[in-house]
C-alpha positions in Angstrom: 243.6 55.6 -4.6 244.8 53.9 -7.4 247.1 55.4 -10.4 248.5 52.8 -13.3 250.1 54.0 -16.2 250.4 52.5 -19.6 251.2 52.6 -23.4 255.0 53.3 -23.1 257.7 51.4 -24.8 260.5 51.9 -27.6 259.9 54.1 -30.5 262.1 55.8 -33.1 262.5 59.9 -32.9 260.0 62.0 -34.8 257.2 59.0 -33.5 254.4 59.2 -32.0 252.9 57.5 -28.7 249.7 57.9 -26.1 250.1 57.3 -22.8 247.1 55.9 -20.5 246.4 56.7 -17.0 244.1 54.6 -15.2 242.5 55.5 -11.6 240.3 54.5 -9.5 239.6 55.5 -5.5 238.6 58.9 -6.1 236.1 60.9 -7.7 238.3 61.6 -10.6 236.4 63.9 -12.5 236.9 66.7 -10.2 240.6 66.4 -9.6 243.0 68.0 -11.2 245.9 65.2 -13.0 249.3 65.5 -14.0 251.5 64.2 -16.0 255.5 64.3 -14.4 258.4 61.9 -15.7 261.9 61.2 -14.8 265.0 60.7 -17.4 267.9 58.8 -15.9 269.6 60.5 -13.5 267.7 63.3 -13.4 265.0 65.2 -11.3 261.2 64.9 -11.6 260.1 67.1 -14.5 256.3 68.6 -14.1 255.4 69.1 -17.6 251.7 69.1 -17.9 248.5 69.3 -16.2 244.8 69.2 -16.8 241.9 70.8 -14.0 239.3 69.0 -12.7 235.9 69.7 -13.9 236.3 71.7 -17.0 239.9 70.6 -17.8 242.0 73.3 -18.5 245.3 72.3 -19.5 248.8 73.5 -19.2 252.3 72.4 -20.8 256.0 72.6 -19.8 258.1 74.6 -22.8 260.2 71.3 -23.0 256.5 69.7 -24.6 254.2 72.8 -26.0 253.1 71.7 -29.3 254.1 68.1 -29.3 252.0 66.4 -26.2 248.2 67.1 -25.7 246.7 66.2 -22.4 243.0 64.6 -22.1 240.7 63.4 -20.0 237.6 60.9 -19.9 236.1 61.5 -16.7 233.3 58.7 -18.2 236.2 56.2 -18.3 238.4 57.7 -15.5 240.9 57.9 -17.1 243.7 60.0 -18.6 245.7 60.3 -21.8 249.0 62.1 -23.3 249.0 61.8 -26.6 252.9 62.3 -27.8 254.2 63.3 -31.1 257.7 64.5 -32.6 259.4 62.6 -30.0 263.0 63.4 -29.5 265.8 61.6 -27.3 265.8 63.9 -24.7 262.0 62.6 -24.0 263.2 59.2 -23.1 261.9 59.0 -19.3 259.7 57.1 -16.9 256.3 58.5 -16.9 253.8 59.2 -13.9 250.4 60.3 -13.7 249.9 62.3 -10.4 246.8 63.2 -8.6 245.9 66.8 -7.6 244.5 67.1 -4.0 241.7 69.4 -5.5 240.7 70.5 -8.7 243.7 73.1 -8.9 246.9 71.7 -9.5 248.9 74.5 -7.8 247.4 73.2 -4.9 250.4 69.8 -5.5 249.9 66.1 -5.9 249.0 63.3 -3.5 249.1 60.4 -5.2 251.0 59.0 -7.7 251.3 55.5 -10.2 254.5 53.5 -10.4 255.3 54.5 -13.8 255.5 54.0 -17.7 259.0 53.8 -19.5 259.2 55.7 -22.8 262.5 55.1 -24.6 263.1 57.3 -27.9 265.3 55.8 -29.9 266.6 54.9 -33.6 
């Protein structure tokens, strides 16, 4: 199982950025994925998911209204698409892997990582 994150970098408050997550090693259409990060100095944050299969989605308070999750389970891969960034986004980004198509059921797998700075 493979997870790789990309698209993150440096962008001003109020921007806008979308995140890619890569994988490969597993049948990922019918897995759920989530999308977790990490600000400096802090604990993991769990702030959205999407189901396997049919892809019901679910988002953290901290990001309702400003992040969209998506899949293409053609392309196996995954996206969060980020607007009205604020400071208090700034963070390291993971994609993790559900061990079945629920994501209650917790995460197995995990990618190294995609820094997002928000910044002026």
């Amino acid at each position: 199982v493979l997870l790789v994150e990309s698209g993150g970098g440096l962008v001003q408050p109020g921007g806008s950025l979308r995140l890619s997550c890569s994988a490969s090693g597993f049948t990922f259409s019918i897995y759920a994925i989530s999308w977790v990060r990490r600000a400096l100095g802090k604990g993991l944050e769990w702030f959205s998911h999407i189901n396997g299969g049919g892809g019901g989605t679910n988002y953290a308070d901290s990001v309702k209204g400003r992040f969209t999750i998506s899949r293409d389970n053609t392309k196996n891969t995954l996206y969060l698409q980020m607007s009205s960034l604020k400071p208090e986004d700034t963070a390291l980004y993971y994609c993790a892997k559900g061990t079945n198509w629920n994501p209650l059921y917790g995460m197995d797998y995990w990618g190294k990582g995609t820094l997002v700075t928000v910044s002026s």
